[in-house]
C-alpha positions in Angstrom: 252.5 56.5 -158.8 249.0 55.1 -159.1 248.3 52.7 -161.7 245.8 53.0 -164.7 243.7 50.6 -162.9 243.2 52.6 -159.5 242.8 55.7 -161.5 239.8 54.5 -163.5 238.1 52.3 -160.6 238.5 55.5 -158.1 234.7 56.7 -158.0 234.0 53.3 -156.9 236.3 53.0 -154.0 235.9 56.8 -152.3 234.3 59.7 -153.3 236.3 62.3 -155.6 235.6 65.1 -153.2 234.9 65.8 -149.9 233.8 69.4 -148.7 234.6 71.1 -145.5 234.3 74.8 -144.3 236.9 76.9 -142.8 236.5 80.3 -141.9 232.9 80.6 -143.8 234.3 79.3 -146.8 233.3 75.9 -148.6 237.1 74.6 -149.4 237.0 71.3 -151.5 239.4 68.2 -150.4 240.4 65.7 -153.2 240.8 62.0 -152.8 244.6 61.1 -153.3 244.9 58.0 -155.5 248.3 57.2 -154.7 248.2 58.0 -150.9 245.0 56.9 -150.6 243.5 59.8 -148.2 241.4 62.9 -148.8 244.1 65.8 -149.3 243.7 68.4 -146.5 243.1 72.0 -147.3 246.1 73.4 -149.5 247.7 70.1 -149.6 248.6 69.0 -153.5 250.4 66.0 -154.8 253.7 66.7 -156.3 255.2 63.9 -159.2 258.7 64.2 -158.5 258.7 62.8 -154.9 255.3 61.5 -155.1 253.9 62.4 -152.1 251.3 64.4 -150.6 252.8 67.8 -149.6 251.0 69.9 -146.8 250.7 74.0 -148.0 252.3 73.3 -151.3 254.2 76.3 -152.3 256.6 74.3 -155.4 259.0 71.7 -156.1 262.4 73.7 -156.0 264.9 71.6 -158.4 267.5 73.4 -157.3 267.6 71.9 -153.4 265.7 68.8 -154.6 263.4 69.2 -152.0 259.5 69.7 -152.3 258.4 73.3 -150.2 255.8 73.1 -147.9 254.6 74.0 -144.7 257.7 73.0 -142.5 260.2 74.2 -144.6 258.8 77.6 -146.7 260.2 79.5 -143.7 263.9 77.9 -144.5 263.6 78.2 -148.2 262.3 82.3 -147.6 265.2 82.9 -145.1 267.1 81.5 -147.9 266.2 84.1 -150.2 266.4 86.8 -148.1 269.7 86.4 -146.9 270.9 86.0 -150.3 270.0 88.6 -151.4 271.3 90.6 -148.9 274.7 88.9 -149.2 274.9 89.5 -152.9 273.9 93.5 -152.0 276.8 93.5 -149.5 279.5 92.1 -151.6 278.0 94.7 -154.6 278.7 97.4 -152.3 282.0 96.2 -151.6 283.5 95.7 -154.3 282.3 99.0 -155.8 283.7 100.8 -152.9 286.6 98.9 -153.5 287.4 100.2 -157.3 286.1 103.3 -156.6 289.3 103.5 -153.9 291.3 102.0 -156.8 290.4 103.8 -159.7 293.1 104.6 -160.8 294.8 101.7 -160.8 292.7 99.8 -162.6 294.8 97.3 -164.5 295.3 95.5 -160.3 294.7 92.0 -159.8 292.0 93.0 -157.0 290.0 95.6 -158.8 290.2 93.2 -161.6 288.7 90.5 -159.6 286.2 93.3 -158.0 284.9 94.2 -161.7 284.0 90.5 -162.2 282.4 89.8 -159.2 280.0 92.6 -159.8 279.8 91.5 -163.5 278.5 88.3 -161.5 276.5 89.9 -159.3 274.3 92.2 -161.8 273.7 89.0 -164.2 272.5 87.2 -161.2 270.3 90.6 -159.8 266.9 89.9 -161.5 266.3 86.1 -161.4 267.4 86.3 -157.2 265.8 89.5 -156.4 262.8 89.2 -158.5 262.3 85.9 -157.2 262.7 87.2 -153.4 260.5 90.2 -153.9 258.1 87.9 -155.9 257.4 85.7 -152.3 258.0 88.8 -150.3 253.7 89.5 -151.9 252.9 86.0 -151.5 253.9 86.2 -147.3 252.1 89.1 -147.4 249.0 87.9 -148.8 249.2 84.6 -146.8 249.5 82.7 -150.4 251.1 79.9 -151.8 253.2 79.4 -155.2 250.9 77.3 -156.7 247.7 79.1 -155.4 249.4 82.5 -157.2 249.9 80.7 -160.6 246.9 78.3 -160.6 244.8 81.6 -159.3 242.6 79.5 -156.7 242.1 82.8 -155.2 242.0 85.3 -157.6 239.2 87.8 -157.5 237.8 86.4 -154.1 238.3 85.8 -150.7 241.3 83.9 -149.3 240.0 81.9 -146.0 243.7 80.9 -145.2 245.2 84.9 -144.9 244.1 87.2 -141.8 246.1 90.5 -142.3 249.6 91.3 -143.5 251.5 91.7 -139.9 249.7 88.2 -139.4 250.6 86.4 -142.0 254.2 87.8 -142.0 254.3 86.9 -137.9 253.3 83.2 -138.8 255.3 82.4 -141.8 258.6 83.6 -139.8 257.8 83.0 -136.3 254.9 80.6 -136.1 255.3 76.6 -134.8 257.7 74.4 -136.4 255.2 71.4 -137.3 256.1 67.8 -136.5 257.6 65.8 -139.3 254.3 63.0 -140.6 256.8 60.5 -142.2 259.6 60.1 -139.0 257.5 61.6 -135.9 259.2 59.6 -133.7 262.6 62.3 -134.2 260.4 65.1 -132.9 258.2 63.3 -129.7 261.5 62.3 -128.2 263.0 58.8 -127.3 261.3 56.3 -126.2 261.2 55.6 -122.5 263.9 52.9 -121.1 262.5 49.2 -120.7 263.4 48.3 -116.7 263.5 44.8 -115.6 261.3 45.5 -112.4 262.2 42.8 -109.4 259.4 40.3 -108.4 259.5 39.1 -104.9 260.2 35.3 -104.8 261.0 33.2 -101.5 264.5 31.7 -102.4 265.9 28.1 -100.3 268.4 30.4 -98.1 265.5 32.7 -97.2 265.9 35.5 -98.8 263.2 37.7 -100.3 264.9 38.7 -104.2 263.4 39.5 -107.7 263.7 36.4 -110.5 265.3 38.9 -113.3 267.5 40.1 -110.5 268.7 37.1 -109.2 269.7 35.4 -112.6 271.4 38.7 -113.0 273.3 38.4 -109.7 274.5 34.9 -110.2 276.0 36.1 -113.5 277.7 38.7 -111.8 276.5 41.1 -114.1 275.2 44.9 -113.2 271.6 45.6 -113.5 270.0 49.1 -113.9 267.8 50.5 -111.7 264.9 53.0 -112.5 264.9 56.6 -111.3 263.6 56.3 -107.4 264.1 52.6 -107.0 266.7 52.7 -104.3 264.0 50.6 -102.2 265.1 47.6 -104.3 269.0 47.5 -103.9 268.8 46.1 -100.7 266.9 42.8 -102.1 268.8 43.0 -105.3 272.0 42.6 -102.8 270.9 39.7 -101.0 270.4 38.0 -103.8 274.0 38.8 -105.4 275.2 37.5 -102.4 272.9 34.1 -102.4 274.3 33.7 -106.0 278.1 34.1 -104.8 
């Protein structure tokens, strides 16, 4: 986290805000004390993992993870197929005593009456909470920008229409990570030891690198297309020998 210091001396360093317009809209981007860089549009710094988190929705405790922009449609997924889990078992088991009635004193019917006990304790906080983002996909909002009401009683530059903002949040691009982008651009291209002509003693035309490999005896790799080479690469193995 910043220090005192950099908190008090930060109108002298940067300015606090920085306008920019999207979509007709004047939208205001805050300096970043810790991180140092104006905060892009719908970006907010959370405390717990101290960093700058693009389309902040909240910091869920419960998979100790910050949700954002490339992981809402995970965390939404989430809810939706829990819920629709928990619904299926429900049904299940009430079908299930409902065959069993009665016999209810069974181990199974037993074990089907708690489940539901479960279930129905659990039914407000899950479903409330998946019907409660269910409006925010299809407004185009944000946790925080519900609760802080950044929006409320005006325009939202960031949501188009509801079959848009549904379309994007479950089927739109999966954004490059900013902290490892190396994992998503691919590996890095192989480092060949290309063959420099040089006129050897015995006469032969060879490459430097490949030569000191030949006389080691050891095996050196060829780029894609290169076959031209081998036949220099072999004159020189057999110079070394």
């Amino acid at each position: 986290r910043a220090s005192p210091d950099e908190d008090r001396d930060d109108d002298f360093r940067a300015p606090l805000y920085r306008n920019v317009e999207i979509n007709g809209i004047t939208v205001r981007m805050k300096w970043c004390v810790t991180c140092q860089f104006y905060r892009p549009p719908r970006c907010s710094h959370c405390s717990v993992c101290n960093n700058c988190i693009e389309i902040f929705d909240h910091h869920c405790p419960w998979v100790n993870n910050c949700i954002g922009r490339r992981n809402y449609r995970h965390f939404f997924m989430f809810l939706i197929s829990l819920s629709l889990h928990m619904t299926s078992i429900f049904i299940l088991c009430l079908v299930h005593v409902l065959h069993k009635k009665e016999n209810l004193s069974e181990l199974t019917v037993v074990f089907s009456l708690v489940v539901m006990c479960i279930i129905a304790l659990f039914f407000i906080p899950i479903f409330g909470l998946t019907g409660f983002h269910i409006v925010l996909v299809a407004r185009g909002r944000t946790t925080n920008e519900q609760v802080t009401g950044k929006f409320r009683g005006g325009y939202n530059p960031f949501s188009k229409s509801c079959p848009h903002n549904c379309c994007f949040t479950l089927c739109g691009p999966q954004y490059p990570s900013l902290t490892n982008p190396a994992k998503f651009i691919g590996k890095k291209p192989r480092k060949y030891t290309v063959p420099v002509p040089v006129q050897q003693d015995g006469g032969s035309v060879g490459g430097g690198a490949a030569s000191a490999a030949g006389s080691s005896g050891a095996e050196t790799s060829l780029p894609p297309g290169a076959s031209g080479m081998t036949p220099a690469i072999r004159s020189t193995r057999s110079s070394g020998r």
